[in-house]
N, C-alpha and C positions, 0 to 999 in steps of 0.2 A: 504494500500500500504506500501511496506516493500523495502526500498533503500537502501543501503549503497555504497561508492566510487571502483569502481572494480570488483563490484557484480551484477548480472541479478536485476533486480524488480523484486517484485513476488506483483503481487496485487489480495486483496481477494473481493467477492461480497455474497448478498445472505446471509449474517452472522446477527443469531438470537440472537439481543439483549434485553434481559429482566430487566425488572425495577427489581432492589436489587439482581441484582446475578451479579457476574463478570463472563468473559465472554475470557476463554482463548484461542488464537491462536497461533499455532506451526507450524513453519515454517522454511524451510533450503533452502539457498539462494545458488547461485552456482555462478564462478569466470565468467568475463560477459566475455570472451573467449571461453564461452561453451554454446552454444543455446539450451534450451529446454521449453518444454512446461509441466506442469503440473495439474492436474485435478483430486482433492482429493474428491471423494465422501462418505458420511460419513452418520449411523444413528445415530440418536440421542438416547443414552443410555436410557432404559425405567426403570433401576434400580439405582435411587442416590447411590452412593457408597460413595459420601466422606462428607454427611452432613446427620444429622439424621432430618433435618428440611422439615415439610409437609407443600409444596407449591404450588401454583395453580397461574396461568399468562393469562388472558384473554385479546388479542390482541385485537388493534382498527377493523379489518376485522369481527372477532366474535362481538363485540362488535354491530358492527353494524347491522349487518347482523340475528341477534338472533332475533325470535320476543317475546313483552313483553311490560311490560306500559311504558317502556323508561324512566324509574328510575335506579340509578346504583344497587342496592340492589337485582333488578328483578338477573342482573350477578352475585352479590355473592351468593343468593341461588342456583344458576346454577351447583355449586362447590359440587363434591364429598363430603359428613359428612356435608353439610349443608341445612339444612331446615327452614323455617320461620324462617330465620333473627338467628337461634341457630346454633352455632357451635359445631361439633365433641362430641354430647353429653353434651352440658354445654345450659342451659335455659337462661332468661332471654330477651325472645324478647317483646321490646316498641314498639310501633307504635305512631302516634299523628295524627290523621284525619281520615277519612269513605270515605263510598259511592265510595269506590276505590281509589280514591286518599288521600296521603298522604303526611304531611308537614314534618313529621321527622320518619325515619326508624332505626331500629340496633336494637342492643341488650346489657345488661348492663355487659356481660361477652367479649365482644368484644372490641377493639377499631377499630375507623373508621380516615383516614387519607386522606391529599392533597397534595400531591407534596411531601408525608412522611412526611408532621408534624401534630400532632394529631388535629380533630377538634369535637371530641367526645364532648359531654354535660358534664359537670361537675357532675349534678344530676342525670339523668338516664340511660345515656350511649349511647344512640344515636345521630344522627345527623342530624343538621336541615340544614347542605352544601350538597347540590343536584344540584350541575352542569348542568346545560344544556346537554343533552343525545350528541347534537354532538359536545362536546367540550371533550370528554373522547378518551383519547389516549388508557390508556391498565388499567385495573385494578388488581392489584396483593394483592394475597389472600394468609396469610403465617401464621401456626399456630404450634400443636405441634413439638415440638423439635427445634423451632427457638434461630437464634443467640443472644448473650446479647446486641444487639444492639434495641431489639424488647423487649415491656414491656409493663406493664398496662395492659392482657387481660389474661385471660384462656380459651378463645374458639378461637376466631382468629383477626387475625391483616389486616385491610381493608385498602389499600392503592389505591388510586382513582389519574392516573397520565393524566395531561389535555395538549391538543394541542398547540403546538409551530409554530411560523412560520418559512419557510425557504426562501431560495433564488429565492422559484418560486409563481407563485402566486397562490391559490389555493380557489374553493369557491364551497358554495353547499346550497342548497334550500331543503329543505325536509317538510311534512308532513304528517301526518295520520288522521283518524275520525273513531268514534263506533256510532252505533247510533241504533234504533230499528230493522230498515228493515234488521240490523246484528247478530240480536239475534234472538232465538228460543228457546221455552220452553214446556215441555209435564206438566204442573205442576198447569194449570189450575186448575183441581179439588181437588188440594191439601189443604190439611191445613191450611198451610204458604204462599198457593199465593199472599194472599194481602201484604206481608211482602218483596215479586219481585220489584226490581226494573223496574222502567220505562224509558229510556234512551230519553231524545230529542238530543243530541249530546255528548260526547266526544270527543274532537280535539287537536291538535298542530299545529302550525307550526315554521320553526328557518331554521335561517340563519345563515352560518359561512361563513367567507373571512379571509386569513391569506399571508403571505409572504412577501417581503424587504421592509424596506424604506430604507435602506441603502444597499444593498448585502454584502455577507459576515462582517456585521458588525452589524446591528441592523433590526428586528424583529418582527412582528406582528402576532396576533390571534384576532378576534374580531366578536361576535355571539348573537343573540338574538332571544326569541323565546317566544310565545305567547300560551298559553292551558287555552281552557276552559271547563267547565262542567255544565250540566242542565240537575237534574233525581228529579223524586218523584217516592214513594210508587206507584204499579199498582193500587189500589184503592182509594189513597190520593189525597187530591185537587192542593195541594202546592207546586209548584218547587222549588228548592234547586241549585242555581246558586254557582261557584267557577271561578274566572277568574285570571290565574298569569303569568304575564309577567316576560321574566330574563333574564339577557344581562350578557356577561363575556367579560373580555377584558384581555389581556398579550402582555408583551413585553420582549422581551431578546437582550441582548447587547452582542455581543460578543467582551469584549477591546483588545485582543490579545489571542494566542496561549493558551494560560495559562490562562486567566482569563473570565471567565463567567459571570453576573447579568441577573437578570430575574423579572418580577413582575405581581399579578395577583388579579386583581378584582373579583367579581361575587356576583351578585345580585339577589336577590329572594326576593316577593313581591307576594302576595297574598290575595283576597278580597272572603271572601265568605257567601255570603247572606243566609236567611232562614234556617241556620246552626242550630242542636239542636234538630230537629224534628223527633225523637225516633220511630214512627210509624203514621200510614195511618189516624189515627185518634188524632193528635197532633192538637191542632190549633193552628192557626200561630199567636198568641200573645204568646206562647211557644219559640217562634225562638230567634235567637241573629246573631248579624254577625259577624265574625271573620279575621281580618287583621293582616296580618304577615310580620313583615319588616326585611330582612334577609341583614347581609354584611359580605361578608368572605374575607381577601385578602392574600396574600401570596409575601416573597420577599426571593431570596436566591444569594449569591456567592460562586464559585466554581472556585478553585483554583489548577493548578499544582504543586506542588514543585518542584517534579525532574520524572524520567522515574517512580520512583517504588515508590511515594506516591503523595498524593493530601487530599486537605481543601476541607471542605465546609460549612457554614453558611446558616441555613434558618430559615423562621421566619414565623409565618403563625396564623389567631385566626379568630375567628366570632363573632358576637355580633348578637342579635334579639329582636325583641319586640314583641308579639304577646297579642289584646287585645279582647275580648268578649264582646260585647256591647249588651245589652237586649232591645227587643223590647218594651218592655213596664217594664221598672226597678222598683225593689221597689215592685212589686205583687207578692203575696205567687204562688204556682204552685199546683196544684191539679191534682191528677190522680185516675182514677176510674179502682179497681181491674178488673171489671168484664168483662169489655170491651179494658181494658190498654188506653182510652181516656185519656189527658192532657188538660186541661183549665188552666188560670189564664197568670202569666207571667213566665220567664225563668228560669230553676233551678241554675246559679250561674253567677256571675260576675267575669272576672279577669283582670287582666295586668300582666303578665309576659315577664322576663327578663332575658338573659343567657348571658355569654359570656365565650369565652376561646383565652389565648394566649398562643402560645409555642413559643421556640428557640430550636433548633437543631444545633450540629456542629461533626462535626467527621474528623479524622486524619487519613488516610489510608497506611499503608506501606505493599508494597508486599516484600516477603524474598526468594528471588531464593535460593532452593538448603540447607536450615537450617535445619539441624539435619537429613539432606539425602533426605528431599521436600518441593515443596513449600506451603509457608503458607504468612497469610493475616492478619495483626493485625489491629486492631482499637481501637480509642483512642476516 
């Protein structure tokens, strides 16, 4: 809405705002002595003209509505020039888990981000913040030709933007399941059949509720959501269990006109039994189980100064632990060429540790009209 004293209102609706782009509207307002109505229809330019930057914007509607294991990763490879987890020609995709699910996805030529601030691994370049599927607002995907405001990657820049609440109240229930009687295979007489997996379930389910404690002042998001897994070999004895609960939470303050705070938890937690078990003829003194303790959080303020600039402060990091506990520690492992059999006990023990913390701040000044147009500086 666009008022001034003397002048019609002109109020606008329907206007597509995306995460890291500004978002300009032009408007001529008329003396309020004059009645009129007006109704600008408009496409949206399919040729960037004024930034050489390759960007890609996947809305909460897509987001949601796409199907896929409801990882956010499943939506970046969704992007034009991207394939497993590799951007625009540059290699380098991690993974960290099987059996379809996975505890950390990217790739070491990428960075991956929350709220914009980076939450990438230090060491391999992926990430082990995986949001809850309905806690993702839009995911924006920005890579060659990006502004100096973007760094650390040569394939693409993953920014992962999470649900706010507003003034109204808002909630949703969702879940899915895979399971055998959902699969089918002609692959019987093959080779590698015994190498098939055998599904007894795949599942989720999550919950989101978000909207006032305060209206128009302060803020809620708040989601959790339970998945679990149980597959063996189609010819193996031993099931392979994974169960991970994960709760997110945020709040935002709005202190005035001009002033913003925000803050966000998310937890990832994951326990997975009979892990390790390489093929149909493993024995399960081979196995180990694997626990993953994940914490990411996030805070930022966001500030006005005047019409043609604004602050912002954020702060954002993760920390993990992830440990492999053998079932039987301490016993060599043997394995028989002729048949790929495993006996003895597990091939390795670990405890690993990551963490990362960022700050981000940027100084925004728009320049009506300098050196004949407008331009955007950051600081």
């Amino acid at each position: 809405e666009i008022s001034l004293q003397g002048f019609d209102t002109m109020k606008f609706s329907s206007i597509l705002v995306a995460a890291g782009r500004a978002t300009p509207i032009q408007a001529k307002i008329a003396p309020s002595k004059q009645q009129k109505e007006v109704i600008v229809v408009a496409k949206t330019v399919l040729v960037e003209t004024k930034s050489p930057q390759i960007s890609v914007n996947f809305e909460n509607v897509l987001v949601q509505n796409v199907p896929n294991s409801r990882n956010f990763i499943d939506i970046v490879n969704a992007a034009p020039a991207i394939n497993d987890n590799d951007a625009y020609g540059e290699s380098g995709n991690v993974s960290w888990g099987g059996g379809g699910v996975y505890l950390a996805r990217g790739s070491m030529t990428s960075s991956f981000k929350i709220n914009s601030v980076d939450v990438s691994n230090p060491a391999y370049g992926m990430t082990y913040v995986n949001p809850l599927y309905e806690t993702i607002e839009e995911v924006q995907i920005t890579s060659i030709g990006a502004s100096a405001e973007y760094g650390n990657f040569v394939g693409a820049s993953v920014n992962i933007v999470t649900k706010s609440g507003t003034n109204q109240f808002h909630g949703a229930l969702s879940g899915n399941y895979t399971g055998n009687f959902l699969y089918a295979t002609n692959l019987t007489k093959h080779p590698d059949y015994e190498y098939q997996i055998d599904w007894a379930y795949n599942s989720e389910v999550a919950a989101i509720l978000s909207g006032p404690i305060i209206k128009e002042k302060l803020f809620f998001s708040i989601a959790g959501g339970f998945a679990g897994l149980k597959t063996k070999y189609k010819t193996g004895e031993n099931w392979e269990t994974q169960d991970r609960p994960r709760t997110y939470g945020k709040l935002d303050y709005r202190m005035n006109n001009a002033n913003t705070f925000s803050m966000m938890l998310n937890i990832n937690t994951s326990n997975h039994t009979n892990y390790g078990l390489w093929g149909p003829l493993y024995a399960l003194s081979t196995a180990f189980t694997e626990n993953l303790a994940m914490n990411a959080i996030y805070a930022s303020w966001n500030t006005i100064l005047s019409s043609k600039s604004y602050v912002y402060v954020k702060f954002a990091g993760y920390k993990d632990h992830i440990n492999w506990d053998p079932t039987n520690p301490g016993i060599p492992q043997y394995v028989d060429g002729s048949n790929y059999a495993a006996y003895g006990g597990s091939q390795v023990e670990r405890k690993i540790f990551s963490s990362r913390w960022s700050i981000n701040s940027q100084l925004s000044y728009y320049a009506d009209e300098f050196l004949g147009m407008n331009h955007e500086f950051k600081f």
